[in-house]
N, C-alpha and C positions, 0 to 999 in steps of 0.2 A: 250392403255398402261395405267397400273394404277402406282401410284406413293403415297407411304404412305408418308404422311405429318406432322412433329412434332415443336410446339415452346411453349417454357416456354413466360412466360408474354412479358419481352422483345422482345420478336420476335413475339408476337402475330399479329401485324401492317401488319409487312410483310409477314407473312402467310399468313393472307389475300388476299393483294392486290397479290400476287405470283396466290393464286386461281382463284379469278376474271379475272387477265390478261392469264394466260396460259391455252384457251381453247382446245388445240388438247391434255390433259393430266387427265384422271377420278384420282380425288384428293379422297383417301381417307384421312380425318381428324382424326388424334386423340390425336389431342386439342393444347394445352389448347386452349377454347374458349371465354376470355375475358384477362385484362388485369390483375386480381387481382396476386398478388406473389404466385408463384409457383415450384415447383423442375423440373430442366431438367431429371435428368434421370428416373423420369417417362413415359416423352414426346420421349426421344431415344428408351428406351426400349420396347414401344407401336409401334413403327414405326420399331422396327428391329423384333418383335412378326409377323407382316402382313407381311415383307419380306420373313421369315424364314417358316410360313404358304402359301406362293405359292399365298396371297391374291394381292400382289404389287410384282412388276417387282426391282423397286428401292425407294429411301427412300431420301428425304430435311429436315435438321432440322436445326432450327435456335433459335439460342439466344445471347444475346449481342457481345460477343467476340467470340463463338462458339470453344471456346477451351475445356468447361467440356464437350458440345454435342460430341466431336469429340472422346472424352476418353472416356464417354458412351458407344459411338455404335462399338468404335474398339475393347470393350473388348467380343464381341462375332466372332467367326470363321465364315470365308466367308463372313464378311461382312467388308467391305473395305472403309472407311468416310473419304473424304479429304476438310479441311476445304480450302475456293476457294475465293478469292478477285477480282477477273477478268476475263475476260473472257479466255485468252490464261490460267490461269492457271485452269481454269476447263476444257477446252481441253483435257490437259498434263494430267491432272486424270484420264480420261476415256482411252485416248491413251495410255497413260504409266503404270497405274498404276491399270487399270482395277476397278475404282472407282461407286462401286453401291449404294452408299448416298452423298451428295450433304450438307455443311456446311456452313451455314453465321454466317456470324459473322452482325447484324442487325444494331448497333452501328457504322457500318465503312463502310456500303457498301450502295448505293441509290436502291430505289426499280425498276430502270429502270435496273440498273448492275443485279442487278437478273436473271432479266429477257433474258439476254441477257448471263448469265454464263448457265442457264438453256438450251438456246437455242442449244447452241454449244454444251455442253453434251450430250443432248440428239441425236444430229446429232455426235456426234465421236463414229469410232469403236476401240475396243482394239485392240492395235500390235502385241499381242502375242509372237512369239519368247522367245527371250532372256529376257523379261519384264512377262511373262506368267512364266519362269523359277523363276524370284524371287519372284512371288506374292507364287508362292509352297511352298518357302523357309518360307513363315508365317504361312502357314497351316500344 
């Protein structure tokens, strides 16, 4: 499974260590790759490009609060970014909401919670039904 991976400075830490620890997932990077200040919606729009090219399956992006990533990547169709603080609520993204990008907020969450919101995502299938009828309802 490939999974495009994006973080403005603030998130650059834990992009990292998300890569290093999560080895059953081909990370593609695109970036930022250090810490100097930089614009998120470079890093969204790089990571919703590889989604939308058939290159990555799904897409993580992080930056401090992960509120401007999350208003980046929903302003494109079919692509569905829920920002996630735990693990049951990145569950409820996948399950519910048919969520194919992944948001931290870097600032509020430990890089072990990561690791462990990733985990479960990646293991949830969508419900479809009645929740597949309102994800329609945004497209």
């Amino acid at each position: 499974m490939k999974i495009a991976i994006g973080a403005d400075h603030r998130g650059f830490r834990l992009k990292e260590f998300i890569k290093k620890h999560v080895a059953s997932v081909e990370w593609i990077d695109v970036g930022t790759h250090n810490e100097d200040r930089t614009d998120y919606p470079l890093y969204a729009a790089q990571v919703i490009d590889c989604m939308k090219a058939d290159q990555a399956q799904y897409g993580v992006l992080i930056c401090a609060s992960c509120g401007g990533m999350a208003i980046a990547a929903n302003r494109y169709s079919t692509i569905y970014a829920v920002v996630v603080w735990n693990a049951h609520s990145a569950e409820l993204s996948k399950t519910e909401d048919n969520c194919n990008v992944l948001v931290f907020p870097s600032d509020f969450i430990t890089p072990e919670d990561s690791l462990a919101m990733i985990q479960v995502w990646l293991e949830a299938k969508f419900k479809g039904g009645r929740y597949a009828e309102r994800i329609a309802m945004l497209d």
